[in-house]
C-alpha positions as CSV (number, residue, x, y, z in Angstrom):
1,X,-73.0,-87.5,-193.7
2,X,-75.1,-90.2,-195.3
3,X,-78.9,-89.1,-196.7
4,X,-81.4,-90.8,-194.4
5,X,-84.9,-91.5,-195.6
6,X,-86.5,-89.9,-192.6
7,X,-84.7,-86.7,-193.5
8,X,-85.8,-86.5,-196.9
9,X,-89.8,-84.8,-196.2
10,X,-87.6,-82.0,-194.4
11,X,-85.2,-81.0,-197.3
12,X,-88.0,-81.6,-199.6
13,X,-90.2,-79.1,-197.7
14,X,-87.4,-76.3,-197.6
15,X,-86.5,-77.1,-201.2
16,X,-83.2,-78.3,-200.2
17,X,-83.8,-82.2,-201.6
18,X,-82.4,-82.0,-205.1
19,X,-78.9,-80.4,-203.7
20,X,-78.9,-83.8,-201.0
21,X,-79.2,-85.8,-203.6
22,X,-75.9,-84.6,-205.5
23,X,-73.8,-84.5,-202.3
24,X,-73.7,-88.2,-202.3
25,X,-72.5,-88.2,-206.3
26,X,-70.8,-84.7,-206.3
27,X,-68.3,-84.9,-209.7
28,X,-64.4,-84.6,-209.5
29,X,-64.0,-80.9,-210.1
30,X,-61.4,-79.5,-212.8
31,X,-59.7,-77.3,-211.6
32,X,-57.9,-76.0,-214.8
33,X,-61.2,-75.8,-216.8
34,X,-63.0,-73.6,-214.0
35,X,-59.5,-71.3,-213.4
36,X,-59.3,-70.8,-216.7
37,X,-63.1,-69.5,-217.1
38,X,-62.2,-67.4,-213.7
39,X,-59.7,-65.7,-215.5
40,X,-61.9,-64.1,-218.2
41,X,-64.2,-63.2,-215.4
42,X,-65.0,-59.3,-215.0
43,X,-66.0,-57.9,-212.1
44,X,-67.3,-54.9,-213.5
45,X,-70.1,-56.8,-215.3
46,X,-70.0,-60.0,-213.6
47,X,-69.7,-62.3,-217.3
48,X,-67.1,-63.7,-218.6
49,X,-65.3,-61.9,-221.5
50,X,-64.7,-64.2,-224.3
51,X,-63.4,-64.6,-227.7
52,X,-67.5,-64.3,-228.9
53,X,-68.8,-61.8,-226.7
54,X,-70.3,-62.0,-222.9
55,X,-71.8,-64.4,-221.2
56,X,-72.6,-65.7,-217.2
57,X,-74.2,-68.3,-214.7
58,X,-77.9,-67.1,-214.6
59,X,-81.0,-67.8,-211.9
60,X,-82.2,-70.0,-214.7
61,X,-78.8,-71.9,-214.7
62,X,-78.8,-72.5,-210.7
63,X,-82.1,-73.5,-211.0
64,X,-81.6,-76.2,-213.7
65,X,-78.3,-77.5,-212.7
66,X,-78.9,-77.8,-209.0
67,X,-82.3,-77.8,-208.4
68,X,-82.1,-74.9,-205.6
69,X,-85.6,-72.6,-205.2
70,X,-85.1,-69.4,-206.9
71,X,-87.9,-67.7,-205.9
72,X,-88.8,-66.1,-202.1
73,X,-86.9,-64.0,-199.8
74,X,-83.9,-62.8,-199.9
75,X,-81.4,-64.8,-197.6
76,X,-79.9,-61.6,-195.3
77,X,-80.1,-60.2,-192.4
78,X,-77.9,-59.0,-189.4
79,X,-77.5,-61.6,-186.8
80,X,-76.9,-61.0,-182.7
81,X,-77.4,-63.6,-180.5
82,X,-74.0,-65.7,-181.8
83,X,-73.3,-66.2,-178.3
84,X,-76.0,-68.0,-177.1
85,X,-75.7,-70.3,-181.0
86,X,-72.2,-71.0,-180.0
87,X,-72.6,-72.1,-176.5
88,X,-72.0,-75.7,-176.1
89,X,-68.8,-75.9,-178.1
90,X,-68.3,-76.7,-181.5
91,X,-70.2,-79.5,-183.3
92,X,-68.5,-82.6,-185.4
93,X,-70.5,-83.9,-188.2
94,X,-69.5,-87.4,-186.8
95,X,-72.2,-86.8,-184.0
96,X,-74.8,-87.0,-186.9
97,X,-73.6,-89.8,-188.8
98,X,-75.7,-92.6,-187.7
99,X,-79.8,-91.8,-187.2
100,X,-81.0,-94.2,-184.4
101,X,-83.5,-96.2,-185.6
102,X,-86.0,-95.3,-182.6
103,X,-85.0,-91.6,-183.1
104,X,-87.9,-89.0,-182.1
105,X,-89.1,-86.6,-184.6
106,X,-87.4,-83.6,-182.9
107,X,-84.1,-85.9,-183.2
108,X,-84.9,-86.0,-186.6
109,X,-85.0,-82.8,-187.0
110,X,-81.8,-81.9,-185.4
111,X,-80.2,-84.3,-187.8
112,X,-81.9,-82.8,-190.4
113,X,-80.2,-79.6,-189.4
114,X,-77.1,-80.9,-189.0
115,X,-76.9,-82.2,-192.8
116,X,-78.3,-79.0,-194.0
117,X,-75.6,-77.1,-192.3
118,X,-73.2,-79.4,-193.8
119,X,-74.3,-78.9,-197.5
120,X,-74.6,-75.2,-197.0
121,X,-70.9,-75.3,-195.7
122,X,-69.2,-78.1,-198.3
123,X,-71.7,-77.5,-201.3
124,X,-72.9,-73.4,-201.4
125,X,-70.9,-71.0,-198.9
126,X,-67.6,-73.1,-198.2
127,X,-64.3,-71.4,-197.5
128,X,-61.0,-72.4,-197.9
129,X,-60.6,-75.1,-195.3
130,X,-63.9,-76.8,-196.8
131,X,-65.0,-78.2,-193.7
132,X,-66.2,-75.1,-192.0
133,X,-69.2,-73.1,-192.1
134,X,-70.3,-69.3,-191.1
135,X,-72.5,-68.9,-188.2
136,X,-74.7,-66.5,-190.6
137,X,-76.4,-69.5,-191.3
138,X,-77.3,-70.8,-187.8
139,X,-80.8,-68.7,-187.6
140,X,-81.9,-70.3,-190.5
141,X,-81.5,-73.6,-190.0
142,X,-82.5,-73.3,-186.4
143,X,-86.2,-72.2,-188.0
144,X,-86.9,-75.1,-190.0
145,X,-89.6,-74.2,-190.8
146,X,-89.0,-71.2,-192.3
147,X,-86.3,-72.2,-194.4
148,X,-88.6,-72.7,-197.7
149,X,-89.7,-69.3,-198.1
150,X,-86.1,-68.1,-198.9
151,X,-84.4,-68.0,-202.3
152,X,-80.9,-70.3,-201.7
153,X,-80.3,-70.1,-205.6
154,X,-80.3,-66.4,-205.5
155,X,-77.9,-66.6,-202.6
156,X,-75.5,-69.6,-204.1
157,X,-75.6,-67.1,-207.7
158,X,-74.6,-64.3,-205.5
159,X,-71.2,-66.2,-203.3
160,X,-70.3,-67.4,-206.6
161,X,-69.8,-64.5,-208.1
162,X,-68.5,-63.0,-205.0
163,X,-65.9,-65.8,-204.6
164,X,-65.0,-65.1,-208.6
165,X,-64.5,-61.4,-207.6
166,X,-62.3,-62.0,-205.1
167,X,-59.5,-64.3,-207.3
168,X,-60.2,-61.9,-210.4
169,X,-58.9,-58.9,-208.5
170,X,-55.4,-60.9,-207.4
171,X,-56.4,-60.0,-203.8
172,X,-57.3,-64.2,-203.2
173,X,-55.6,-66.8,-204.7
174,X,-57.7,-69.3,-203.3
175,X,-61.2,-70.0,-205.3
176,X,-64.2,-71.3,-203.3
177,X,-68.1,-71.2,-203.5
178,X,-70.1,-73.9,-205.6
179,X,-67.4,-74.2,-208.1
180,X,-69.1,-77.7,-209.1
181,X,-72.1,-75.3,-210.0
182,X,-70.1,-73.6,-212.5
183,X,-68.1,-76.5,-214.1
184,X,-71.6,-78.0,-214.6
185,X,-72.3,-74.9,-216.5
186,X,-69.3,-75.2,-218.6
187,X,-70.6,-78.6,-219.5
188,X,-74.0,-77.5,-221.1
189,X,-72.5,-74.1,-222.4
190,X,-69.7,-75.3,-224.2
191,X,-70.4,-78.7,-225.8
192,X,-66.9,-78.7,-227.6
193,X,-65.5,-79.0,-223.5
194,X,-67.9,-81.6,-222.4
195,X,-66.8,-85.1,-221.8
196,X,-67.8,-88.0,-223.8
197,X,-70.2,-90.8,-222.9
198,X,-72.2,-88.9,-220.1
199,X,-75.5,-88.5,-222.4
200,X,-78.2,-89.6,-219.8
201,X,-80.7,-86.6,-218.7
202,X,-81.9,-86.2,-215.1
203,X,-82.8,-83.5,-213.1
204,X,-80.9,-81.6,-211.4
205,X,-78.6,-81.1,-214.7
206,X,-75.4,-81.2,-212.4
207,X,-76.2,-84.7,-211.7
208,X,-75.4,-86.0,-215.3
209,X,-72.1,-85.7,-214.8
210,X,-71.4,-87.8,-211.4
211,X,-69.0,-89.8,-212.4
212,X,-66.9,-87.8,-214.4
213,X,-62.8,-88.1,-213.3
214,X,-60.0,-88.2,-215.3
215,X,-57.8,-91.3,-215.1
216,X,-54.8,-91.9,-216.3
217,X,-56.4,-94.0,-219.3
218,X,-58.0,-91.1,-220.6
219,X,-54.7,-89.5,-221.9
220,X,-53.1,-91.4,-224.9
221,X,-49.5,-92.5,-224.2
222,X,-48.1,-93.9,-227.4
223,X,-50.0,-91.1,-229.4
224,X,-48.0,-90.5,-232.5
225,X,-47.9,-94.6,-233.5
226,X,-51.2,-95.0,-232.7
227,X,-54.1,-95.5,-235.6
228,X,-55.7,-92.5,-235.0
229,X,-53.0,-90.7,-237.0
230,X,-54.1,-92.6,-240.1
């Protein structure tokens, strides 16, 4: 779904902005860096046990590298009324693609809620089929309003290490959650694993690294008569 400028005062208002602005440059994920962090991951503690010591994705971290509001309320509660959010079928994000030019500001509005819901189910609290999201969410998005008081870093922090729970206990083989989120972190942690020639600084930190994909002219083919052995 593409970003539409009459969207924008909405996300900015429930502190949602900064995460729109990645979904449009979200980064190739590597899947064997982040599996092989998941495997040192305890759920007992909730770090990662390393050669060094401990260490693990903070508030700060989420805050930095995505740009989510880590203060406010806690993003819970026990939900009822799913019936009456479900009636009408089930929604395609293809209805939402194009914002008519003459749209109303209640049309805007639903758009704006439609985009939300699809971050929230491709960027934060995905499952496996990546194109889904819980009706959990439904109540907040449905008070727009209210959306800015709540704490969505605590609550991304919180599925991620949730998700990384599941695999480490060889229940799930399947890792979702904002696994971009943690690659990012890998990137700032562990300079020695950080790809070369992404050096430019913007905010959120994630969005440094929006181009990053391995090709096959990263990988050196005639290695052992190459210069670099000199």
């Amino acid at each position: 779904m593409p970003l539409h400028d009459r969207i924008i005062p909405y996300l900015e208002r429930v502190g949602l902005y900064h995460l729109a602005r990645l979904n449009s440059e979200w980064f190739w994920l590597d899947e064997p860096l982040v599996s092989a962090f998941v495997e040192r991951w305890r759920p007992e503690t909730h770090t990662f046990h390393l050669p060094f010591g401990e260490c693990t994705v903070t508030l700060q971290d989420v805050a930095f590298q995505l740009g989510l509001p880590v203060d406010g309320e806690a993003v819970s509660g026990c939900l009822g009324e799913f019936e009456t959010y479900m009636e009408g079928g089930r929604p395609a994000w293809e209805w939402f693609r194009v914002l008519p030019v003459d749209a109303s500001e209640e049309t805007v509005r639903i758009y704006t809620r439609a985009y939300i819901m699809m971050m929230l189910s491709t960027q934060l609290f995905g499952d496996k089929s990546a194109n889904r999201v819980h009706i959990r969410w439904l109540p907040f998005v449905a008070n727009l309003d209210d959306m800015g008081r709540y704490s969505w870093g605590s609550a991304a922090l919180a599925w991620l290490y949730r998700c990384m729970c599941r695999v480490a206990n060889r229940n799930v083989t399947n890792l979702t959650g904002p696994l971009q989120l943690l690659q990012s972190w890998i990137f700032w942690r562990f300079p020695s694993l950080r790809p070369e020639g992404f050096e430019a600084f913007s905010f959120p930190l994630a969005s440094r690294y929006v181009l990053y994909f391995i090709t096959v002219n990263k990988f050196l083919w005639r290695f052992y008569g190459s210069l670099c052995l000199i």
